[in-house]
ZADO-1210 file (C-alpha; in nm, 4 decimals, padded with zeros to 6 digits):
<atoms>
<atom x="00.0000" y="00.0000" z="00.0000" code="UNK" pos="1"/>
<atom x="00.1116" y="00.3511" z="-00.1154" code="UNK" pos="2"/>
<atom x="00.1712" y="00.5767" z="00.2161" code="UNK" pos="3"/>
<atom x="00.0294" y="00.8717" z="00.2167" code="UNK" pos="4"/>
<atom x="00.1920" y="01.2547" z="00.1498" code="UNK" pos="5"/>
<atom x="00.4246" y="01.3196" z="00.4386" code="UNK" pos="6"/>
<atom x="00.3769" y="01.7039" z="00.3898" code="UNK" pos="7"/>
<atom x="00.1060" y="01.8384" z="00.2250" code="UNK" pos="8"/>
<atom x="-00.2750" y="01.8294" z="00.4104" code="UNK" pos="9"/>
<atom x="-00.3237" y="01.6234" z="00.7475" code="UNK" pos="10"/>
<atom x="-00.1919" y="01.2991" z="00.8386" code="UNK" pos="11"/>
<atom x="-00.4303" y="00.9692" z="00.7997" code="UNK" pos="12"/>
<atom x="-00.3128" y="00.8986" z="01.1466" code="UNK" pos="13"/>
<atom x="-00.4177" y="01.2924" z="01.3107" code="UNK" pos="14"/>
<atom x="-00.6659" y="01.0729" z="01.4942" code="UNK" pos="15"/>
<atom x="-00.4493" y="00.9120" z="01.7262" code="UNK" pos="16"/>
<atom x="-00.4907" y="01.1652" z="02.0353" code="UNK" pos="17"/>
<atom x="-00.3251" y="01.1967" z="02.3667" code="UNK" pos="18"/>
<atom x="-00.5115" y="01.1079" z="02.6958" code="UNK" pos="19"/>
<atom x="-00.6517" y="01.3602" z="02.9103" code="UNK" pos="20"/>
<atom x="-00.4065" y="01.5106" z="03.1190" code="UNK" pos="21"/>
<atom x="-00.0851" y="01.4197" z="02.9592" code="UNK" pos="22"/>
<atom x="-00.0016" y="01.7463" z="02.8682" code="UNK" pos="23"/>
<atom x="-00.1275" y="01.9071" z="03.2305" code="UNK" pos="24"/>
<atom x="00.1186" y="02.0306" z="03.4602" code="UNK" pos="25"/>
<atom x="00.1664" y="01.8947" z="03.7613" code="UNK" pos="26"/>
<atom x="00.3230" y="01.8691" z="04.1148" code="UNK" pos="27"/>
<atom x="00.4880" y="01.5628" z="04.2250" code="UNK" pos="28"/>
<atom x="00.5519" y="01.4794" z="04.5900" code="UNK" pos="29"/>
<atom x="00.8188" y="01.5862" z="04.7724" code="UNK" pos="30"/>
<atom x="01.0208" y="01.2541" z="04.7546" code="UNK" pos="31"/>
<atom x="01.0326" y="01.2768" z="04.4150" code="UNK" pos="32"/>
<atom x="01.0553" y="01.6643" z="04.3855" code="UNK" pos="33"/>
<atom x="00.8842" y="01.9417" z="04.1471" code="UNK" pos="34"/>
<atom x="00.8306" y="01.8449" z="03.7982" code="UNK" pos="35"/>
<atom x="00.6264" y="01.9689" z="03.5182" code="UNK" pos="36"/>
<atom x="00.5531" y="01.8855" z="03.1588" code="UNK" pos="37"/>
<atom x="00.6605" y="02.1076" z="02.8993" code="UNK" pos="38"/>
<atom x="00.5136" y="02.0552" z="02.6034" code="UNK" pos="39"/>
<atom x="00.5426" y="02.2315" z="02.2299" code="UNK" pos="40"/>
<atom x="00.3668" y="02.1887" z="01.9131" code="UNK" pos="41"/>
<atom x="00.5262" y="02.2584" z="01.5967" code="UNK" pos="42"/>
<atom x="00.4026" y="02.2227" z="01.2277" code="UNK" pos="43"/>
<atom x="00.6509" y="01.9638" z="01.0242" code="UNK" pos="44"/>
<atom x="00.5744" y="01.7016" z="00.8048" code="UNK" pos="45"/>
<atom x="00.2221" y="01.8501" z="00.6583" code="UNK" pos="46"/>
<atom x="00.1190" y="01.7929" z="01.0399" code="UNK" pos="47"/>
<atom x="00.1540" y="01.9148" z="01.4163" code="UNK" pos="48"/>
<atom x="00.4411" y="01.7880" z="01.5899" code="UNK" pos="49"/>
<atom x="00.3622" y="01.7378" z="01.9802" code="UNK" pos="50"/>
<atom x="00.6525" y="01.6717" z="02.2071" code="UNK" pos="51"/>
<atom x="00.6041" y="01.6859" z="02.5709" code="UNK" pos="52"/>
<atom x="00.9214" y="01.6316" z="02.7987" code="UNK" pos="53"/>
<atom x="00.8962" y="01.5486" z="03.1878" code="UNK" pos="54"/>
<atom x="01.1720" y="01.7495" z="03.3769" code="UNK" pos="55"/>
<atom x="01.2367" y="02.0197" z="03.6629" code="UNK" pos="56"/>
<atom x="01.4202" y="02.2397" z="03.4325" code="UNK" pos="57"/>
<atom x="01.2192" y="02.4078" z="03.2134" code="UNK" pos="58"/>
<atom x="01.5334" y="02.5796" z="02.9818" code="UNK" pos="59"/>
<atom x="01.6698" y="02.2516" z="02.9529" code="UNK" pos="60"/>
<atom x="01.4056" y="02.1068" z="02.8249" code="UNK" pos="61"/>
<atom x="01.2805" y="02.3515" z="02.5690" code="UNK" pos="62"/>
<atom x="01.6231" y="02.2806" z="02.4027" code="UNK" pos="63"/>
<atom x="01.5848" y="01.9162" z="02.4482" code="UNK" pos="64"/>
<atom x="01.2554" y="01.9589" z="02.2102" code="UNK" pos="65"/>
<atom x="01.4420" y="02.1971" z="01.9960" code="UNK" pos="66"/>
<atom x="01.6843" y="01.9261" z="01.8982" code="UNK" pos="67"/>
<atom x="01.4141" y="01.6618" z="01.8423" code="UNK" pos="68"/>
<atom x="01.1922" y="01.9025" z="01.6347" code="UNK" pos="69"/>
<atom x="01.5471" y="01.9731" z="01.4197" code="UNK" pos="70"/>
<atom x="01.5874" y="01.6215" z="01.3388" code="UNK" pos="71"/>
<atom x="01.1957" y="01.5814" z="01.2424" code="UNK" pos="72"/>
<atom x="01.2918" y="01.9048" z="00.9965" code="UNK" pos="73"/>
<atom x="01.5969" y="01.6999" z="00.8663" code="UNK" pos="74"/>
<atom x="01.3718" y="01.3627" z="00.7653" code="UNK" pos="75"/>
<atom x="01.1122" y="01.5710" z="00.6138" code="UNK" pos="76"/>
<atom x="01.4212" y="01.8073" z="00.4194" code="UNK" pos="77"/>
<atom x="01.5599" y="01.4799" z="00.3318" code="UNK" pos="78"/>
<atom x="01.2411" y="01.2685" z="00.2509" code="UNK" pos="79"/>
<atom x="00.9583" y="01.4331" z="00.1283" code="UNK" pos="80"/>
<atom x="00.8616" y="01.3729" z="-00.2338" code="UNK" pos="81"/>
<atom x="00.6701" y="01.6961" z="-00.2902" code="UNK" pos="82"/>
<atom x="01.0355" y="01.8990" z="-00.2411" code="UNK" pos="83"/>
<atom x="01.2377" y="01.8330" z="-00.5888" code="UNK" pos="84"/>
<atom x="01.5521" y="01.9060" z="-00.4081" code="UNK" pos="85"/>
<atom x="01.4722" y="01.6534" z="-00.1548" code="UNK" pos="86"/>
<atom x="01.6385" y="01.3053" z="-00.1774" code="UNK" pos="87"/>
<atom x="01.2980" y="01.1776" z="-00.2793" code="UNK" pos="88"/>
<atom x="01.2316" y="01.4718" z="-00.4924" code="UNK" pos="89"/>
<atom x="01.5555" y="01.4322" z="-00.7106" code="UNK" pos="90"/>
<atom x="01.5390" y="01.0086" z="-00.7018" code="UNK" pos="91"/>
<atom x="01.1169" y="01.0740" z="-00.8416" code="UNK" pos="92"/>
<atom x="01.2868" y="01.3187" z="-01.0990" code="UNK" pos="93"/>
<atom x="01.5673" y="01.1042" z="-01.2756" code="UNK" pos="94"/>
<atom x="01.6919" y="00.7529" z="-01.1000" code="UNK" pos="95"/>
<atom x="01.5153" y="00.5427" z="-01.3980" code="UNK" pos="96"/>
<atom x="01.8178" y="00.7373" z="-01.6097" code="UNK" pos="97"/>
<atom x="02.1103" y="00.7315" z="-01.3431" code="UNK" pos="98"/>
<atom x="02.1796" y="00.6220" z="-00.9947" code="UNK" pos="99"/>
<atom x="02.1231" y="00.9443" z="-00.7472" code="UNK" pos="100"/>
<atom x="02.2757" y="00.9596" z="-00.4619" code="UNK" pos="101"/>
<atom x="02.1348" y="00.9659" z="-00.1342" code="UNK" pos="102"/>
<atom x="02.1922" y="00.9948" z="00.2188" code="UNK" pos="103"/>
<atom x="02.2381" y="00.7060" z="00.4525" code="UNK" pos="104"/>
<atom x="01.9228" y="00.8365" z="00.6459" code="UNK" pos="105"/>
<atom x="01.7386" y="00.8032" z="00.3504" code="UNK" pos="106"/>
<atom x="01.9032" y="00.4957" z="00.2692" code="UNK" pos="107"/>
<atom x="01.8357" y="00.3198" z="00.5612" code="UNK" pos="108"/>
<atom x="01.4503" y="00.4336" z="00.5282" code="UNK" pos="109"/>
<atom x="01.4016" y="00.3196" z="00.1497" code="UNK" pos="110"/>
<atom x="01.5658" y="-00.0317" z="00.2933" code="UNK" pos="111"/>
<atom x="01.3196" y="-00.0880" z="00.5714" code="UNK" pos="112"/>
<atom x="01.0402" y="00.0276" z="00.3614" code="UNK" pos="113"/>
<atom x="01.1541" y="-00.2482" z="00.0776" code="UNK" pos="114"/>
<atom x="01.1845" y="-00.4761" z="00.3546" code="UNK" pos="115"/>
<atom x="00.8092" y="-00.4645" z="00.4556" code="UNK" pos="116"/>
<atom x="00.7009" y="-00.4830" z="00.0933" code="UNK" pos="117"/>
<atom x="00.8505" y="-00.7911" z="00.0173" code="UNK" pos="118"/>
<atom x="00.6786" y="-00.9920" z="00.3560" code="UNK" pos="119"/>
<atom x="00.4024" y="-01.2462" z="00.1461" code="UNK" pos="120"/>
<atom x="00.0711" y="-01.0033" z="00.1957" code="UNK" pos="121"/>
<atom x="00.2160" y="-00.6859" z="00.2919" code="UNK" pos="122"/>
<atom x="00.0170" y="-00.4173" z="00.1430" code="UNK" pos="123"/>
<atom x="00.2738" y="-00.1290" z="00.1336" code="UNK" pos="124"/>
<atom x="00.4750" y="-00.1097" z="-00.1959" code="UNK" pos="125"/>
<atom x="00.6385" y="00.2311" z="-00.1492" code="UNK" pos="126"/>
<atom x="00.7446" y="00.2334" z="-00.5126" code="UNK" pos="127"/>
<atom x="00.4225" y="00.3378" z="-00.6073" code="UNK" pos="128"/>
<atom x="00.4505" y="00.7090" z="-00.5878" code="UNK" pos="129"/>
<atom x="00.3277" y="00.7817" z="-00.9564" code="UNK" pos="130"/>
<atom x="-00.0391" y="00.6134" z="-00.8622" code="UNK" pos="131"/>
<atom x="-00.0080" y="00.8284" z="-00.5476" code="UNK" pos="132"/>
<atom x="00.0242" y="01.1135" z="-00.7522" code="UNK" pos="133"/>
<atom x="-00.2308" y="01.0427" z="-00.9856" code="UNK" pos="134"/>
<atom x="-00.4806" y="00.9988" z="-00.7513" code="UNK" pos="135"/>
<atom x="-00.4155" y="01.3200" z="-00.5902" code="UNK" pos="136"/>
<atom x="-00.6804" y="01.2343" z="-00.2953" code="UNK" pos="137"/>
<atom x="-00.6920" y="01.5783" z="-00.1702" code="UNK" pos="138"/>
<atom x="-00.7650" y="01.7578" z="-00.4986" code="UNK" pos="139"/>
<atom x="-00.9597" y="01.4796" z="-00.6669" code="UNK" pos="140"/>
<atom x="-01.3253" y="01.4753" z="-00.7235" code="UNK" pos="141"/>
<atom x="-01.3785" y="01.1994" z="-00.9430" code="UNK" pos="142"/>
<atom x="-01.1515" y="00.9135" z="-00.9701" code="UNK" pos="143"/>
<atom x="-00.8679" y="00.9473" z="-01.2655" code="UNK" pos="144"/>
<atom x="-00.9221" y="00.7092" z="-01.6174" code="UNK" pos="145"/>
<atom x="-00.9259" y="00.3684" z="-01.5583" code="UNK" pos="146"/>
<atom x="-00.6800" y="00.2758" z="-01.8365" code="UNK" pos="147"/>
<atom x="-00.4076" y="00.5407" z="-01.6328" code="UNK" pos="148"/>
<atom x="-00.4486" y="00.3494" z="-01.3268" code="UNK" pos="149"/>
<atom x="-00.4456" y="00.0226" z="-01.4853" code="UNK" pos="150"/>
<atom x="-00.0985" y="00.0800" z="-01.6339" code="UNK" pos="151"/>
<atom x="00.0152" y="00.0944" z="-01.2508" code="UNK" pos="152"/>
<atom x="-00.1695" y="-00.1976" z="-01.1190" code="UNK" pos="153"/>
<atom x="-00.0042" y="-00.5339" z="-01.0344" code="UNK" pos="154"/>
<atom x="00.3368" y="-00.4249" z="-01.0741" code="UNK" pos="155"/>
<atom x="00.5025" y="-00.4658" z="-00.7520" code="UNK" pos="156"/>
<atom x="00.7058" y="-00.1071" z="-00.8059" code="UNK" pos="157"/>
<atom x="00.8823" y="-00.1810" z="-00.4967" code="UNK" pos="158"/>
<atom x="01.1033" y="-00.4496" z="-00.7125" code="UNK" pos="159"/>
<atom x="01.2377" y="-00.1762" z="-00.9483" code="UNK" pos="160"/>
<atom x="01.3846" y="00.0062" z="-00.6518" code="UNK" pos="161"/>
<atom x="01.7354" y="-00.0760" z="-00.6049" code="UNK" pos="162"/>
<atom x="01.9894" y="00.0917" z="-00.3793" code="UNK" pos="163"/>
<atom x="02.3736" y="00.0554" z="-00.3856" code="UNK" pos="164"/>
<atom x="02.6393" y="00.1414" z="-00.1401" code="UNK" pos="165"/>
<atom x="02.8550" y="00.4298" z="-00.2107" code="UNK" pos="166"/>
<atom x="03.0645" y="00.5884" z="00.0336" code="UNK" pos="167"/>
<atom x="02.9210" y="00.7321" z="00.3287" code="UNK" pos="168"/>
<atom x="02.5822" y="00.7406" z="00.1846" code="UNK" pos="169"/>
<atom x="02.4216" y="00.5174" z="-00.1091" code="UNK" pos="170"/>
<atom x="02.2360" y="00.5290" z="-00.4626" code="UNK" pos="171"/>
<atom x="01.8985" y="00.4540" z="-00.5712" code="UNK" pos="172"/>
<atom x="01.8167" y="00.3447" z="-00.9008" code="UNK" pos="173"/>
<atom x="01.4428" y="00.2589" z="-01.0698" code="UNK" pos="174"/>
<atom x="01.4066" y="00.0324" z="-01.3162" code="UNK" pos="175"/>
<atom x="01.1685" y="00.2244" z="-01.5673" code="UNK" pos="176"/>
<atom x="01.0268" y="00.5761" z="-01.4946" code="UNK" pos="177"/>
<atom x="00.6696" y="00.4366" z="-01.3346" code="UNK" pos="178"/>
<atom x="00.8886" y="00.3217" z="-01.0365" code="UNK" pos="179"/>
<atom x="00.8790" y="00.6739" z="-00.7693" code="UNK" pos="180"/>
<atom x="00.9360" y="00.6521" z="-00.4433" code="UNK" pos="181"/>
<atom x="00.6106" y="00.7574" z="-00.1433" code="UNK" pos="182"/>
<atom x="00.7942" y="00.7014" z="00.2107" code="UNK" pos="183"/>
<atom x="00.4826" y="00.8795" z="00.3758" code="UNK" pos="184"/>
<atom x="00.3925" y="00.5053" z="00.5094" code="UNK" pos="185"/>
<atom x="00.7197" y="00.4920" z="00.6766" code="UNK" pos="186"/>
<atom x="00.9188" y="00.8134" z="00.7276" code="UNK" pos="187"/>
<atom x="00.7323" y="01.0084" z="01.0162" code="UNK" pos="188"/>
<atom x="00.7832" y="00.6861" z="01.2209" code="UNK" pos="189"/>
<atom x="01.1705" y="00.7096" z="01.1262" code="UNK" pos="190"/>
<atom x="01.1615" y="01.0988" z="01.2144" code="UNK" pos="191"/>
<atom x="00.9853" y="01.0104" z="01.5548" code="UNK" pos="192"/>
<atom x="01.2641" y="00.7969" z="01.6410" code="UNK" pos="193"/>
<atom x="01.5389" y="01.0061" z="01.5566" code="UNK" pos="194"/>
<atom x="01.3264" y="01.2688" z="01.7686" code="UNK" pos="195"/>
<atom x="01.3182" y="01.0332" z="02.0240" code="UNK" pos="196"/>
<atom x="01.7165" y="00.9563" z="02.0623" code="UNK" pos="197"/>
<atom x="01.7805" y="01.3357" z="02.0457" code="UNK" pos="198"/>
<atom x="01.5707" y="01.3707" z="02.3583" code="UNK" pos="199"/>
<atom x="01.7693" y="01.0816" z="02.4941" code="UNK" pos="200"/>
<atom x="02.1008" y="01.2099" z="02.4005" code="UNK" pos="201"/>
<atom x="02.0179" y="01.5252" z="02.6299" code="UNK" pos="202"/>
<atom x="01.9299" y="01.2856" z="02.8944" code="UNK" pos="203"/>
<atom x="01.5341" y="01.3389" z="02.8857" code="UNK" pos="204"/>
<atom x="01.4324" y="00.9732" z="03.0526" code="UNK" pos="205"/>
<atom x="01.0386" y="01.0245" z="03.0229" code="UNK" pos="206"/>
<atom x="00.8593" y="01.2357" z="02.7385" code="UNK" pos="207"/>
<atom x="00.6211" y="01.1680" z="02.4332" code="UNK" pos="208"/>
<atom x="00.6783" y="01.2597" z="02.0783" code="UNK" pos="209"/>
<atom x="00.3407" y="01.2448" z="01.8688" code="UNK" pos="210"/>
<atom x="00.3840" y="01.3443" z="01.5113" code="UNK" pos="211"/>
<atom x="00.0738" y="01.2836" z="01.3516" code="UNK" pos="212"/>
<atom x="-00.0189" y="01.0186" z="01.5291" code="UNK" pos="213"/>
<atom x="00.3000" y="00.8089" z="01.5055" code="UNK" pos="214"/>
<atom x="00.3714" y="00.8371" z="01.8812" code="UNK" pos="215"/>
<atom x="00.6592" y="00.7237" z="02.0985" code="UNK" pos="216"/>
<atom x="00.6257" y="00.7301" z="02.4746" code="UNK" pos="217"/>
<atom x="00.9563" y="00.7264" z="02.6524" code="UNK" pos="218"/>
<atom x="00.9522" y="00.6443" z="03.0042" code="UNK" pos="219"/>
<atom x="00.6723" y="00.7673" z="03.2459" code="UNK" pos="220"/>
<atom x="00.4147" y="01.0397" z="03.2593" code="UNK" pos="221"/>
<atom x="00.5073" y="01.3305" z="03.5634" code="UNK" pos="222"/>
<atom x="00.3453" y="01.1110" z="03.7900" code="UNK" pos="223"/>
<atom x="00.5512" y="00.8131" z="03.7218" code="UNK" pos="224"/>
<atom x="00.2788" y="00.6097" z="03.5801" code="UNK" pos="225"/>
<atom x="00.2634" y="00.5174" z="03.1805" code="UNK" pos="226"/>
<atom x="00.1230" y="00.7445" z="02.9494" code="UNK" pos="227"/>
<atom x="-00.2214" y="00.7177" z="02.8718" code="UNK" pos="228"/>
<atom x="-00.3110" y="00.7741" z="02.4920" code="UNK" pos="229"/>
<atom x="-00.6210" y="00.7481" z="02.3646" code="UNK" pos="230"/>
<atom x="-00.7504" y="00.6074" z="01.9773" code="UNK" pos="231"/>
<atom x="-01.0256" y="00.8429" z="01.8597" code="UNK" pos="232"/>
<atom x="-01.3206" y="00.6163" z="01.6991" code="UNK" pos="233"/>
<atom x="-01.3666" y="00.6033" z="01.3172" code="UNK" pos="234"/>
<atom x="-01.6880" y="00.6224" z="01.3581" code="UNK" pos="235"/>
<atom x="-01.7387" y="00.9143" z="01.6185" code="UNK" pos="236"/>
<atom x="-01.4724" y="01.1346" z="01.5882" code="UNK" pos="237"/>
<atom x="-01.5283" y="01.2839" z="01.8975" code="UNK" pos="238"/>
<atom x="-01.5132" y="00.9645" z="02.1133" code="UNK" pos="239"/>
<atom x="-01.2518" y="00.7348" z="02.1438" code="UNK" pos="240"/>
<atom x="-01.2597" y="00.3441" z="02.0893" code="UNK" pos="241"/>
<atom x="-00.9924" y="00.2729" z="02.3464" code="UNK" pos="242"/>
<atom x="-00.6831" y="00.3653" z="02.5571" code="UNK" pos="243"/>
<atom x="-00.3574" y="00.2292" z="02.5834" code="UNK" pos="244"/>
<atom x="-00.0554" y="00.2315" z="02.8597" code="UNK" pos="245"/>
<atom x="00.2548" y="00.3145" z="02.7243" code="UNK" pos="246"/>
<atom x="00.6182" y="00.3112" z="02.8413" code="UNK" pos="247"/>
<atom x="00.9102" y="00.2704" z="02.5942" code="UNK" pos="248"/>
<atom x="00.6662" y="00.1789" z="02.3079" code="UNK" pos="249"/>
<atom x="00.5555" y="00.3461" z="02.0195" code="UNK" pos="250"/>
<atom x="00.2078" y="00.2878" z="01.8532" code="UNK" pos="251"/>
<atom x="00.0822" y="00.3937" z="01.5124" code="UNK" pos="252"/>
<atom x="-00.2981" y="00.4237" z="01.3723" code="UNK" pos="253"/>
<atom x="-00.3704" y="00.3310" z="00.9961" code="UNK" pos="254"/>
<atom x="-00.7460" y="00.4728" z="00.8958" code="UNK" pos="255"/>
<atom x="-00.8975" y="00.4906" z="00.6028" code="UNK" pos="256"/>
<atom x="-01.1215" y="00.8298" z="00.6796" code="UNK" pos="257"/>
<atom x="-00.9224" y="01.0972" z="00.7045" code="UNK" pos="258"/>
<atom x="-00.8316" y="01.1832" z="00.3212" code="UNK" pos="259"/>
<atom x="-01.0842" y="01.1027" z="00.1145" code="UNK" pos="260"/>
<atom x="-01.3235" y="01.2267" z="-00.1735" code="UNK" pos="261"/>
<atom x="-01.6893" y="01.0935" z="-00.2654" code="UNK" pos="262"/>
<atom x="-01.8183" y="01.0518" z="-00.5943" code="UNK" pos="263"/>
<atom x="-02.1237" y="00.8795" z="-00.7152" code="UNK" pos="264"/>
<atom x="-02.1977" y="00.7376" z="-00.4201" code="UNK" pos="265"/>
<atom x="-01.8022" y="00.6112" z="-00.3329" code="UNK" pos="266"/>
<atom x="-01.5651" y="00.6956" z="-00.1268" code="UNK" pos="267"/>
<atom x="-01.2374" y="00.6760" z="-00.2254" code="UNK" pos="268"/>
<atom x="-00.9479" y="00.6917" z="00.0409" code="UNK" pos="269"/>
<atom x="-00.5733" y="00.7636" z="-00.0044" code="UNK" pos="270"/>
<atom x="-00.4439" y="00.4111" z="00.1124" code="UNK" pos="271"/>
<atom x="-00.3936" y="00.2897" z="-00.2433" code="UNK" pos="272"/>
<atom x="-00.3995" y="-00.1231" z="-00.2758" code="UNK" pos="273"/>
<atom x="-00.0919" y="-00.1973" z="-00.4619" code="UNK" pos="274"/>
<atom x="-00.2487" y="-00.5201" z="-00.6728" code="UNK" pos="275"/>
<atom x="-00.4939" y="-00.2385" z="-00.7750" code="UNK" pos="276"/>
<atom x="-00.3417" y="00.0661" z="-00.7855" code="UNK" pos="277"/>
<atom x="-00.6562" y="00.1916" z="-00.6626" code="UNK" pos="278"/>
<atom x="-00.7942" y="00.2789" z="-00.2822" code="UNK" pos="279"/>
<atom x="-00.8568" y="-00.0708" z="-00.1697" code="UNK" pos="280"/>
<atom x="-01.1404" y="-00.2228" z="-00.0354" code="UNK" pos="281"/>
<atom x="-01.1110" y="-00.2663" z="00.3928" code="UNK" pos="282"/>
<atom x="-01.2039" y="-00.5279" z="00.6429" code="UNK" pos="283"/>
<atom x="-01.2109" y="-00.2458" z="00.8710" code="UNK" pos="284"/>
<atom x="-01.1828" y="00.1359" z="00.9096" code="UNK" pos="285"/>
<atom x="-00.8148" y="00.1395" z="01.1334" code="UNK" pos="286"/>
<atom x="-00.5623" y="-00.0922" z="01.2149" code="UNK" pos="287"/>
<atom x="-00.3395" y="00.0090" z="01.5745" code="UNK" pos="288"/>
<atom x="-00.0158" y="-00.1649" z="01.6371" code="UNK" pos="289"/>
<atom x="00.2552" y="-00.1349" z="01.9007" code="UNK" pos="290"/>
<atom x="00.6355" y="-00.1897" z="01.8242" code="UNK" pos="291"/>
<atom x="00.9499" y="-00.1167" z="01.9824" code="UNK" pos="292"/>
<atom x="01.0507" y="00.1755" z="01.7290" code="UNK" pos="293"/>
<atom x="00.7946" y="00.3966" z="01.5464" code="UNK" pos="294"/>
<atom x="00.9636" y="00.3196" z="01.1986" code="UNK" pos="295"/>
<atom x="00.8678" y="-00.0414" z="01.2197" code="UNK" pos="296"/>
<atom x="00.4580" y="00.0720" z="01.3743" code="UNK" pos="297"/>
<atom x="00.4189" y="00.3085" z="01.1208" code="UNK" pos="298"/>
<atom x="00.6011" y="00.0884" z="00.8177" code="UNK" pos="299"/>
<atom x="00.3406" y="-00.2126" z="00.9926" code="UNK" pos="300"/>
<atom x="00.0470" y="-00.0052" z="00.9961" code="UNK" pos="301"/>
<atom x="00.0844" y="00.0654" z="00.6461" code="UNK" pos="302"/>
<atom x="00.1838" y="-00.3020" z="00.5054" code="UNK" pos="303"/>
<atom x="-00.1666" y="-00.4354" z="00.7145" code="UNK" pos="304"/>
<atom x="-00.4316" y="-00.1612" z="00.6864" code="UNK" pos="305"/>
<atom x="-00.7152" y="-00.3394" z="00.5247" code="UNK" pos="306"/>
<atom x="-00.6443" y="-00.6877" z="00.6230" code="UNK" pos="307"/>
<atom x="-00.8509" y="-00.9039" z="00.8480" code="UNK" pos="308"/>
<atom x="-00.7344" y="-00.9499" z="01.1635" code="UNK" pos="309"/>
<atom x="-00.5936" y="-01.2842" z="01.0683" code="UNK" pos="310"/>
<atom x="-00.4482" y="-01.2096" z="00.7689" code="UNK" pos="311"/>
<atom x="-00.2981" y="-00.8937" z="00.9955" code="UNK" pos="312"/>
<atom x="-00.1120" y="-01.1245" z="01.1967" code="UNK" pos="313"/>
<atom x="00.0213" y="-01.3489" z="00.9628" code="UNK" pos="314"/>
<atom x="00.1807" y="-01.0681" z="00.7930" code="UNK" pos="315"/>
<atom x="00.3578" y="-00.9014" z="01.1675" code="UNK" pos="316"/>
<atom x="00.4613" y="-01.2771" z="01.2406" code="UNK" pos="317"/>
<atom x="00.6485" y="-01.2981" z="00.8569" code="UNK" pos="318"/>
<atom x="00.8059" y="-00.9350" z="00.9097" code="UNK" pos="319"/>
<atom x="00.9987" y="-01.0849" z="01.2456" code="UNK" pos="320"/>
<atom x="01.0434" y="-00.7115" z="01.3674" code="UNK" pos="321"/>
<atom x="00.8029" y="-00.7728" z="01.6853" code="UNK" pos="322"/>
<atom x="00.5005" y="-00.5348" z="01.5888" code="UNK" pos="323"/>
<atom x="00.1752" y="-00.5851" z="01.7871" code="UNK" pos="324"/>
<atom x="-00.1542" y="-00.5888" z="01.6684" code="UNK" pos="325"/>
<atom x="-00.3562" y="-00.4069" z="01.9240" code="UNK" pos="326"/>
<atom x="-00.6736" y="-00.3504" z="01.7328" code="UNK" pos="327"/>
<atom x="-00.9075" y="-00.2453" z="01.4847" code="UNK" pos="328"/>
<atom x="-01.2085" y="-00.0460" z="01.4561" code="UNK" pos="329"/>
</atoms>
């Protein structure tokens, strides 16, 4: 399955919401002395960025978050296909003629996305940027011809993507010029790590880093108990279908609702099926997992949206990267 734009419009996963009082701040006991939250939310990544750091000193922290929300900037300078002087951009423009180079970041995120794609019954090809483009979800009102989107269809795009060592960074190559890369399945989870380990490397212990909805929780909450994050509901928006307790885990929401146009009578989403090249049809509205790093939620989220539950599964077990299923709605 196709990812969707990692900077343009709202994420498919802005649903995934924090818990009520997360973000509050808040007096601990004297044992363990006075602590507060601070919290900032930035735009990046055609989203909001929340990051919300535990800690007693308030200066400190604001430059912890500055760091993480500098390295969220990087991955989306570095990966976002809509800039043509990004990695992305200038791979999309030309590698079916020559190998471009690329950073290792970059690299490293192309690799892991490849990886998921070729598990038997992933759903995420993320060398299927041109039907991404063609659809266009956001500024689409009627779906494109079918003999455009055919040309696309069972192609597995992800095969013509082939990257090479070189130096301190790498090349990508495509085999023909309908092979372009879409890392918005996979790269806000990267970004939310690297986030994550600049928090660390300023010794933040216990903080949460949400970027539209691909959400690590490191550590605790201020009063030393997990963080609470609740899954708004398909269905009802403005209710949520369940909470979850998390410490050192990161979680990602796939949903089919959140980018979408109707016409006669259909509603046609942005998670494209890569057999069809096409928004695919959906045993179910979302798909929540839980995984030790947010690359490997968010790249899982993608590869099983749609899926029955079983099917779901079968796919995490294949991948061997220790991705949860927690539910689906």
């Amino acid at each position: 399955m196709s990812g969707h734009g990692q900077d343009r419009g709202p994420s498919r996963r802005d649903f995934l919401v924090l818990g009520a009082g997360i973000f509050t701040v808040s007096t601990i006991g004297l044992t363990r002395g006075r602590q507060q939250v601070v919290r900032r939310t930035v735009p990046v990544m055609g989203t909001l960025a929340e990051i919300a750091v535990v800690s007693r000193d308030e200066r400190a922290a604001h430059a912890a978050i500055s760091a993480a929300t500098e390295e969220l900037h990087l991955v989306h300078r570095l990966m976002s296909r809509f800039d043509p002087a990004s990695d992305i951009g200038r791979c999309n423009a030309g590698a079916w003629l020559q190998p471009v180079a690329v950073s290792a970041a970059t690299a490293t995120v192309v690799g892991e996305a490849l990886y998921w794609a070729s598990v038997p019954g992933s759903r995420f090809d993320p060398g299927l940027g041109r039907a991404t483009a063609l659809w266009d979800i956001p500024h689409r009102t009627a779906p494109p011809a079918a003999a455009e989107i055919g040309r696309l269809a069972r192609r597995e795009h992800h095969r013509g993507v082939r990257i090479a060592s070189r130096g301190d960074g790498a090349t990508i190559m495509f085999a023909d010029a309908d092979v372009a890369l879409d890392l918005g399945g996979i790269a806000k989870g990267y970004g939310v790590d690297r986030a994550v380990a600049a928090l660390r490397e300023w010794g933040v212990m216990n903080a949460l880093v949400n970027v539209g909805g691909d959400l690590y929780a490191m550590g605790t909450s201020e009063g030393g108990d997990p963080w609470r994050v609740g899954i708004r509901s398909p269905d009802q928006p403005g209710r949520l279908s369940g909470t979850l307790a998390l410490e050192d885990r990161a979680v990602a929401t796939s949903g089919d609702y959140e980018q979408f146009f109707e016409h006669d009578g259909r509603r046609y989403h942005h998670l494209l099926d890569p057999a069809t090249a096409a928004p695919g049809a959906t045993a179910s509205h979302s798909v929540t997992v839980a995984a030790a790093s947010c690359m490997a939620a968010d790249a899982a989220a993608t590869a099983i949206f749609g899926l029955p539950p079983g099917a779901a599964a079968q796919v995490l077990a294949r991948a061997g990267r220790g991705v949860e299923l927690v539910g689906t709605a």
